[in-house]
N, C-alpha and C positions, 0 to 999 in steps of 0.2 A: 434347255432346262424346262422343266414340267412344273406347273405349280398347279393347287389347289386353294380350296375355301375350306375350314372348318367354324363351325360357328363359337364364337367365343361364350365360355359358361362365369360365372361370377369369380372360380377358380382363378382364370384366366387372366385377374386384375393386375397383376406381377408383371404381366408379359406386354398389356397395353396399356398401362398407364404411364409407364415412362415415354413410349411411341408418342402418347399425347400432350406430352409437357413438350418432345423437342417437334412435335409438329408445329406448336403453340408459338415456342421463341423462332423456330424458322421462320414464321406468318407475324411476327410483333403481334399476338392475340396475346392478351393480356387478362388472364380468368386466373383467379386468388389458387393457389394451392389444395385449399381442403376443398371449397368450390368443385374443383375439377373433380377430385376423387370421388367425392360423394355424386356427384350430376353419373360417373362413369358408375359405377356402384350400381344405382338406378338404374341404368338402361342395362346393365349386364344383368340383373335380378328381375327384369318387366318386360318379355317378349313383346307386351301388346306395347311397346312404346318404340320399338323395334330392335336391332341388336348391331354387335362388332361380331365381324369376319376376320379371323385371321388367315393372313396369308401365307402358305406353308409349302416349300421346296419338294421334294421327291421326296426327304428321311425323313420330312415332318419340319424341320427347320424353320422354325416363323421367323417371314423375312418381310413382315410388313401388317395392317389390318386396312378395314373401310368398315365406318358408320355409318348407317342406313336408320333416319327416321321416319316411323310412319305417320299416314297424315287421314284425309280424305277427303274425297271432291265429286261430286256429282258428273262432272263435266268425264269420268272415268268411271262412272255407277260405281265406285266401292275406293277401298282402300289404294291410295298412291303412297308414295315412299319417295325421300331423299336422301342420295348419299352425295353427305355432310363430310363428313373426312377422310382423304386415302392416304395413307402414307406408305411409303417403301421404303426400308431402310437399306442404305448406300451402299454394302454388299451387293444389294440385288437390283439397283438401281441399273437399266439397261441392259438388262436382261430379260426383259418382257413378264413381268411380275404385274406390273401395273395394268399393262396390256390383259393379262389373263386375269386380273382382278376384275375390271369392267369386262368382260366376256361371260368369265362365269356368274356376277351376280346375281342375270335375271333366272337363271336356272335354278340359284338360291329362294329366290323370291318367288316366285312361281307358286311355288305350295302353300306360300302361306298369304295367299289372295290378292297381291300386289300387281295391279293396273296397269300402272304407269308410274317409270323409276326417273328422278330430275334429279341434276347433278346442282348442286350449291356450286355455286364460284365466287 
């Protein structure tokens, strides 16, 4: 199976905001409801804060997203980035979704000046 990246537009809140709520009860992260929407709102409307990738099958099928915040640090002269959350939803779970999410993001990131990509754990 073949996957891709597409970058998530503020449109897109339908399709990742539930991702987020059951990434949230999967992890016991406990972030108030409206909280979450609005914090996700922001990052999908503020490139410069950095964005969601979704993650899309062959027909386009989103079988997953990853958050990437940007940051910045001397010790990488310019802009670094963290990705903050992956999720796959369990359709696509072991079918190397995840795999090709971390592969392609730095080709994501690339263009838009990003240094050096950390993973949150």
């Amino acid at each position: 199976m073949t996957f891709r990246l597409r970058r998530a537009a503020p449109a897109d809140l339908a399709l990742v905001l539930p991702r987020t709520r059951a990434l949230n009860a999967h992890e016991g992260i406990d972030v108030a409801s409206g909280a979450l929407e609005a914090a996700l709102r922001a990052l999908l409307a503020d490139p410069a804060l950095g964005g969601v990738w979704l993650v899309e099958r062959e027909a386009g099928a989103v079988g997953g997203y990853a958050i990437v915040t940007f940051g910045y640090d001397l010790e990488f002269a310019g802009r670094d980035a963290w990705l903050t959350e992956l999720w796959i939803d369990e359709p696509a779970r072991a079918a190397g979704a995840g795999s090709a999410a971390l592969a392609l993001l730095p080709d994501e990131l690339a263009p838009l000046d990003v240094r050096a990509l950390h993973l949150q754990v």
